[in-house]
C-alpha positions as a LaTeX table, in Angstrom:
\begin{tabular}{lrrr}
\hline
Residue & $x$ (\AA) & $y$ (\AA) & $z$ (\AA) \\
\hline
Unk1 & 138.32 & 136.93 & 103.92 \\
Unk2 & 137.74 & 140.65 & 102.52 \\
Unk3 & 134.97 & 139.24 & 100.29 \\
Unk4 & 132.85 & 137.55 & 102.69 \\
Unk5 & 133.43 & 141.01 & 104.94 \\
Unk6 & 132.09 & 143.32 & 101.90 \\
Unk7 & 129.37 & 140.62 & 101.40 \\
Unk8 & 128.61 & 140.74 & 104.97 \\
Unk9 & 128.78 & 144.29 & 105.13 \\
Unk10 & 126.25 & 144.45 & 101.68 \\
Unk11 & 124.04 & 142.21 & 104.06 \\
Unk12 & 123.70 & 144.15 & 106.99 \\
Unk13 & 123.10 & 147.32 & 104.95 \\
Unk14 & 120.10 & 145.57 & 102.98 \\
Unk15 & 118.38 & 144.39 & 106.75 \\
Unk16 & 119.23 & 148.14 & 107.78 \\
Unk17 & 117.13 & 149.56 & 105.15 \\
Unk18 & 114.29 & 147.00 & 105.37 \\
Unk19 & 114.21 & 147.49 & 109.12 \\
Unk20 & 114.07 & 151.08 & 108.53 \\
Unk21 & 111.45 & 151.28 & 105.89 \\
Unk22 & 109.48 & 148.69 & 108.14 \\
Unk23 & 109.52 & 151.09 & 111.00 \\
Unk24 & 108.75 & 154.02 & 108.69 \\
Unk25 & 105.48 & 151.92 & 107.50 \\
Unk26 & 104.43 & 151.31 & 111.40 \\
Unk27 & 105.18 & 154.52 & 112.23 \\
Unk28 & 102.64 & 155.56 & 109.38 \\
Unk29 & 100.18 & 153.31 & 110.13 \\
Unk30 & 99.66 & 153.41 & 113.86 \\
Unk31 & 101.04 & 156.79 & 114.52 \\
Unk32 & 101.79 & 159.65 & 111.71 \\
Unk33 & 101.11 & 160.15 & 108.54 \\
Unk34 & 103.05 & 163.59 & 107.04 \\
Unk35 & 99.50 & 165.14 & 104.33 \\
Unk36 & 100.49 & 168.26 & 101.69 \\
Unk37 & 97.95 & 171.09 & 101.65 \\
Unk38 & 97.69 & 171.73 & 97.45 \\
Unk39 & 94.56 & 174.07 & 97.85 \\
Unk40 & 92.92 & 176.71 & 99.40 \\
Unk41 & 89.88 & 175.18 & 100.53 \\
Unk42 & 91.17 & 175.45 & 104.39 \\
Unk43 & 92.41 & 179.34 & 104.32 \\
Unk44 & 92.86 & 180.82 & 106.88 \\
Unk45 & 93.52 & 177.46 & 108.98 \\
Unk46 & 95.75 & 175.79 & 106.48 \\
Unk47 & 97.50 & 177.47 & 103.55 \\
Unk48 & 98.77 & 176.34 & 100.34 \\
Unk49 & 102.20 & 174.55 & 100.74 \\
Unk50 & 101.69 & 174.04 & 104.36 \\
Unk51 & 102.84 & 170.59 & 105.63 \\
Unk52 & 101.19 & 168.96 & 108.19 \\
Unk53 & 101.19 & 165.83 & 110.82 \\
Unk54 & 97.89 & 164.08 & 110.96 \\
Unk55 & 97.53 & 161.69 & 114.28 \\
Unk56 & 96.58 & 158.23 & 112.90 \\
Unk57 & 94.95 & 156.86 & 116.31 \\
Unk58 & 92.90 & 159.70 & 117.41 \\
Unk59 & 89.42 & 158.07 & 115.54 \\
Unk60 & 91.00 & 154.39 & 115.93 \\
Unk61 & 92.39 & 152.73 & 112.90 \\
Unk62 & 90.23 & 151.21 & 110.05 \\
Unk63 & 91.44 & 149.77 & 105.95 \\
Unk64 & 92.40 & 153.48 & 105.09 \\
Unk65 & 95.26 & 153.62 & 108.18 \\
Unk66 & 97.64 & 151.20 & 106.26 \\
Unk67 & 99.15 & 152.60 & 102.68 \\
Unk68 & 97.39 & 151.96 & 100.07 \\
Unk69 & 93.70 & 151.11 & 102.17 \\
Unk70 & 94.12 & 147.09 & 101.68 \\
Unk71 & 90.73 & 145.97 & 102.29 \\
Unk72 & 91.65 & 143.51 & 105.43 \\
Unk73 & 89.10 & 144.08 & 107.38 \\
Unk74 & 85.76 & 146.39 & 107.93 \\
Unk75 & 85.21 & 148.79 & 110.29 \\
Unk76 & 87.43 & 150.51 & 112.96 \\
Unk77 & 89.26 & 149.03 & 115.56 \\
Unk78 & 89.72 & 151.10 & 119.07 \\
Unk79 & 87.44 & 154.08 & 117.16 \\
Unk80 & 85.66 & 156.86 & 118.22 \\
Unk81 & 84.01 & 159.42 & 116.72 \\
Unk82 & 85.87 & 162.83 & 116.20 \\
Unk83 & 85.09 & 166.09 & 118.29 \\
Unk84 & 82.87 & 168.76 & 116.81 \\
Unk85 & 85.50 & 171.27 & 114.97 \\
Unk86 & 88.11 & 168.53 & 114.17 \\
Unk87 & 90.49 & 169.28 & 111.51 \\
Unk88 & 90.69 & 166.25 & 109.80 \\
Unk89 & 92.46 & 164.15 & 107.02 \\
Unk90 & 89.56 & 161.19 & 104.82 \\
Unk91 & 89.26 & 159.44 & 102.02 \\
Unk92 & 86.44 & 160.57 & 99.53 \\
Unk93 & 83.66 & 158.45 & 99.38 \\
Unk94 & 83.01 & 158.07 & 95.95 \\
Unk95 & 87.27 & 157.72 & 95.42 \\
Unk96 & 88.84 & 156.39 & 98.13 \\
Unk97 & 92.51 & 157.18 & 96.79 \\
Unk98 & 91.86 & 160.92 & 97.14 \\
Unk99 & 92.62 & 162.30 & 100.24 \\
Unk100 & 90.53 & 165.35 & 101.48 \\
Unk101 & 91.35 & 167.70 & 104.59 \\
Unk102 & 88.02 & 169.80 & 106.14 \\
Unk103 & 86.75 & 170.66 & 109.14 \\
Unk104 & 84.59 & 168.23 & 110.81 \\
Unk105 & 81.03 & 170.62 & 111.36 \\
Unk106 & 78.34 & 167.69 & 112.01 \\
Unk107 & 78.26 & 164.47 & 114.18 \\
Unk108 & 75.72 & 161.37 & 113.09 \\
Unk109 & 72.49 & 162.70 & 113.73 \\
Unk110 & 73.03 & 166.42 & 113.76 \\
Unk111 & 70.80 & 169.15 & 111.55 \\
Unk112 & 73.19 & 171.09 & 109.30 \\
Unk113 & 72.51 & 173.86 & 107.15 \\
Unk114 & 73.69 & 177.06 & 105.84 \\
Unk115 & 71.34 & 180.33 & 105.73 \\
Unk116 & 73.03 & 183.82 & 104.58 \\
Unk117 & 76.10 & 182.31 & 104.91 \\
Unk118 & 75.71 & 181.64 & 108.99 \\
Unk119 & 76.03 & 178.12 & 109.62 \\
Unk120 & 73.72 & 176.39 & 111.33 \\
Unk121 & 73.46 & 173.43 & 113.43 \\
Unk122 & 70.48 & 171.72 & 115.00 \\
Unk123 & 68.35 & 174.60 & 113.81 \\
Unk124 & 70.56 & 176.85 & 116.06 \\
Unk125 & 72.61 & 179.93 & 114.11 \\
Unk126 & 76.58 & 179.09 & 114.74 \\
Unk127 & 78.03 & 182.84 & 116.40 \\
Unk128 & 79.71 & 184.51 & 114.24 \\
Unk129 & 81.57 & 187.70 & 114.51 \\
Unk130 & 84.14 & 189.65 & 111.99 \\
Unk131 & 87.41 & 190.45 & 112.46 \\
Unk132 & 87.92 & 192.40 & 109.16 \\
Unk133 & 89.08 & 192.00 & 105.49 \\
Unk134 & 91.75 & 189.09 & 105.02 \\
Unk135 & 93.82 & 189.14 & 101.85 \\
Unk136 & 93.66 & 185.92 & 100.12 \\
Unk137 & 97.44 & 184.59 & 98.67 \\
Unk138 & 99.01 & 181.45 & 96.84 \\
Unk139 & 95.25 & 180.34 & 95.71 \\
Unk140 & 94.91 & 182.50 & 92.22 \\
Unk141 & 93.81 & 185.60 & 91.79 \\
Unk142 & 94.79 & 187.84 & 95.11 \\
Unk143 & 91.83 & 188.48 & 96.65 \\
Unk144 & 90.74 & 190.53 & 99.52 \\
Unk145 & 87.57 & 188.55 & 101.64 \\
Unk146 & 86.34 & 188.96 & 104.88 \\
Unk147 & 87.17 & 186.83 & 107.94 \\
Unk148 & 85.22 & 185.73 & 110.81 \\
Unk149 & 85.82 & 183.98 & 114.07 \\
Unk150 & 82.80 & 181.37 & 114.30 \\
Unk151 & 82.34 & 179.46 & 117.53 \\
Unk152 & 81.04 & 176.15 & 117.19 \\
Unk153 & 78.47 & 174.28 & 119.38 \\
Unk154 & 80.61 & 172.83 & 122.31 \\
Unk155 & 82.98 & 175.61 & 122.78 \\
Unk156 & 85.37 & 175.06 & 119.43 \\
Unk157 & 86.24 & 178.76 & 118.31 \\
Unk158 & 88.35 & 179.29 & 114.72 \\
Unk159 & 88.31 & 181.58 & 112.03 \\
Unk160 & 86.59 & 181.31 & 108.65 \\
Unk161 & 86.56 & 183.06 & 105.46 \\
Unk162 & 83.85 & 184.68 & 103.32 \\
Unk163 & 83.83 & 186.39 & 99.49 \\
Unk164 & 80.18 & 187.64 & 100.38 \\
Unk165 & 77.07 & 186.18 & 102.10 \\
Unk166 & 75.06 & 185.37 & 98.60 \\
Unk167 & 77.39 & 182.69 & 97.00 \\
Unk168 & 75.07 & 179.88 & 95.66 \\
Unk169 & 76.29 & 177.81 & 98.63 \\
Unk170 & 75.48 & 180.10 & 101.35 \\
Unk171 & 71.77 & 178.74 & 101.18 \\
Unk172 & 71.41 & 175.22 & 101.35 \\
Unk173 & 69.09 & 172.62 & 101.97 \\
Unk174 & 68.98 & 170.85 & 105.29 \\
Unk175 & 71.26 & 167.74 & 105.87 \\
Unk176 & 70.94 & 165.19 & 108.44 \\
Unk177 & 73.66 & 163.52 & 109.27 \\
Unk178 & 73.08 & 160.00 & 108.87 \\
Unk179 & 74.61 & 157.20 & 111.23 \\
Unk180 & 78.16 & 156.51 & 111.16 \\
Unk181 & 79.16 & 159.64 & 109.02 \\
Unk182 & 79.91 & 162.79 & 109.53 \\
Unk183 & 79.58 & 166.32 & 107.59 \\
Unk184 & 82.64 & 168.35 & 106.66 \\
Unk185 & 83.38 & 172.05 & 105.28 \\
Unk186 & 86.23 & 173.84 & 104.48 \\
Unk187 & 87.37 & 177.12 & 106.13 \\
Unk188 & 87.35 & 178.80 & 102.71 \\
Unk189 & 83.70 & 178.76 & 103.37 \\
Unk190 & 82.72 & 180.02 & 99.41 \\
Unk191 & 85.66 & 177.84 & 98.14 \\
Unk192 & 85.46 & 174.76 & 99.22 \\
Unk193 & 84.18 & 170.95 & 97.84 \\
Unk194 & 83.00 & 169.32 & 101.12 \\
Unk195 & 79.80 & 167.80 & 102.22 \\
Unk196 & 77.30 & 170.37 & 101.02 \\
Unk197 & 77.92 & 169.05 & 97.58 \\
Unk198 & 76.32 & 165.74 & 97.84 \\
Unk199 & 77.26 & 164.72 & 94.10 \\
Unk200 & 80.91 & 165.38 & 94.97 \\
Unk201 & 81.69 & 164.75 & 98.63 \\
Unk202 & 78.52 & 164.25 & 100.61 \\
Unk203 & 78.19 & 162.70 & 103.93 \\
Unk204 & 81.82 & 160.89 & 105.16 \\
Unk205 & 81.67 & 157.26 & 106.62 \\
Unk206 & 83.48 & 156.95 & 109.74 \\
Unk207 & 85.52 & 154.66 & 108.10 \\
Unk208 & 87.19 & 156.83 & 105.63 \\
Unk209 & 88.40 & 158.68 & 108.19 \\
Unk210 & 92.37 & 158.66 & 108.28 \\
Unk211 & 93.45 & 161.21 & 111.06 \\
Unk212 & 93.41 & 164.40 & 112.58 \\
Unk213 & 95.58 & 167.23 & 111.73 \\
Unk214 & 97.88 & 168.13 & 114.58 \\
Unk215 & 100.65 & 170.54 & 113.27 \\
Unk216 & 102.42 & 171.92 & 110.86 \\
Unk217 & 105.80 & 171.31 & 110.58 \\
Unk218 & 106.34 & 173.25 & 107.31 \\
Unk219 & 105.39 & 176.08 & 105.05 \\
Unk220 & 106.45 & 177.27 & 101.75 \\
Unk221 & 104.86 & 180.10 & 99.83 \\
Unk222 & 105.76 & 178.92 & 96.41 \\
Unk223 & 108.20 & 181.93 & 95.60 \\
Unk224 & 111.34 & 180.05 & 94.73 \\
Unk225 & 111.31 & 177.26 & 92.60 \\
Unk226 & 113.64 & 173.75 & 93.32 \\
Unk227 & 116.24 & 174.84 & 92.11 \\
Unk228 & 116.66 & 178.18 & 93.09 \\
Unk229 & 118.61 & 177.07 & 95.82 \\
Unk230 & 119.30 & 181.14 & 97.14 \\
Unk231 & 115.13 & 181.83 & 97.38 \\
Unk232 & 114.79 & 178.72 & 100.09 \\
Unk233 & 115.24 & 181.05 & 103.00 \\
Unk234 & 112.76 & 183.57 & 102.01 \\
Unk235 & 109.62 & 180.95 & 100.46 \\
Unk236 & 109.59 & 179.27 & 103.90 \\
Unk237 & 107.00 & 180.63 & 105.95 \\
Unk238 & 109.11 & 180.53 & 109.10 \\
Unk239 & 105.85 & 181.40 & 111.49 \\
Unk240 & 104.02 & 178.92 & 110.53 \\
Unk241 & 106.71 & 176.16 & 111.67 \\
Unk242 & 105.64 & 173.55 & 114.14 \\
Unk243 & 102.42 & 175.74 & 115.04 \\
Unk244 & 99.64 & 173.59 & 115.93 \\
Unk245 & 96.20 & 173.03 & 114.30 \\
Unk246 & 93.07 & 174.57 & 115.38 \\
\hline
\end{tabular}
């Protein structure tokens, strides 16, 4: 009798953790996907160490929702196209098993260019206006830069970063956004790979969108390793906590 109890009890343990890690999947899949910021290429939006939440419905759900992108179907089912200013989470085009996090700056058809380091958009200078000098952490060298509040066709308002106005990528060629895609730059506007680099990022198709970025609900500076277990308190960034994305 005590065997067949443990073995029962062995039992119902095993269909607890399949259950669970079945739910954890869904959850993932149709709902939230927890994404790692490892660079700087979003400062002053995302930092370095932030952890984020990344809604896996709001552009519909296509291969790249499930783990590991299975290739069961084509396309997106229940999508739509995100909003002008989005902060969101795809796969690279030319390798889908990176994931990338940018702003979302062009729609299909749009005009997008850079000229003195004002963005521009339909042939239409983006507003932007300074705030002051930023000091730039937790991406190498300190560094201070100057940031901007730029307000984006549509009404979307957040703040940007700039070294100077005469980085190599603060003239650029016009890009039209072809059908189905969209364009994407980071915040960190003179350190960031996004779709100005056409070799490297380029356009995104719809489909390789995964989600938008909702909120963070962590932050770590990097100033205490794993195991210095009495530096936790002071490496979270306890500000930052379940603040939302903008």
């Amino acid at each position: 009798m005590a065997k067949r109890k443990s073995s029962g009890g062995w039992g119902e343990s095993v269909k607890t953790i399949l259950y669970a890690g079945l739910i954890a999947i869904g959850i993932r899949t149709i709902a939230f996907e927890p994404f790692n910021i490892p660079s700087g290429s979003m400062i002053p939006t995302l930092l370095v160490g932030d952890y984020l939440f990344v809604s896996k419905y709001s552009y519909g759900y296509s291969r790249y929702s499930a783990p590991f992108g299975p290739n069961l179907f084509s396309g997106r089912v229940f999508g739509s196209l995100p909003k002008r200013g989005d902060v969101a989470v795809f796969k690279l085009p030319r390798d889908p098993s990176q994931d990338y996090i940018k702003r979302i700056i062009g729609l299909p058809g749009d005009r997008i260019s850079v000229r003195g380091g004002v963005l521009q958009v339909n042939g239409e200078a983006v507003r932007r206006e300074r705030l002051g000098p930023y000091v730039v952490e937790g991406d190498g060298p300190r560094m201070t830069v100057q940031l901007y509040r730029e307000s984006l066709p549509g009404g979307r308002i957040h703040q940007i970063i700039e070294y100077s106005d005469t980085q190599p990528n603060d003239n650029t060629q016009d890009y039209v956004v072809p059908a189905n895609h969209v364009f994407a730059m980071g915040d960190n506007r003179d350190n960031s790979q996004d779709s100005r680099f056409l070799d490297a990022v380029g356009f995104i198709p719809v489909d390789n969108l995964v989600g938008r970025a909702e909120f963070i609900f962590f932050s770590v500076d990097g100033s205490a390793a794993w195991w210095e277990v009495w530096g936790w308190p002071f490496a979270i960034r306890w500000t930052r906590l379940f603040s939302g994305v903008r």
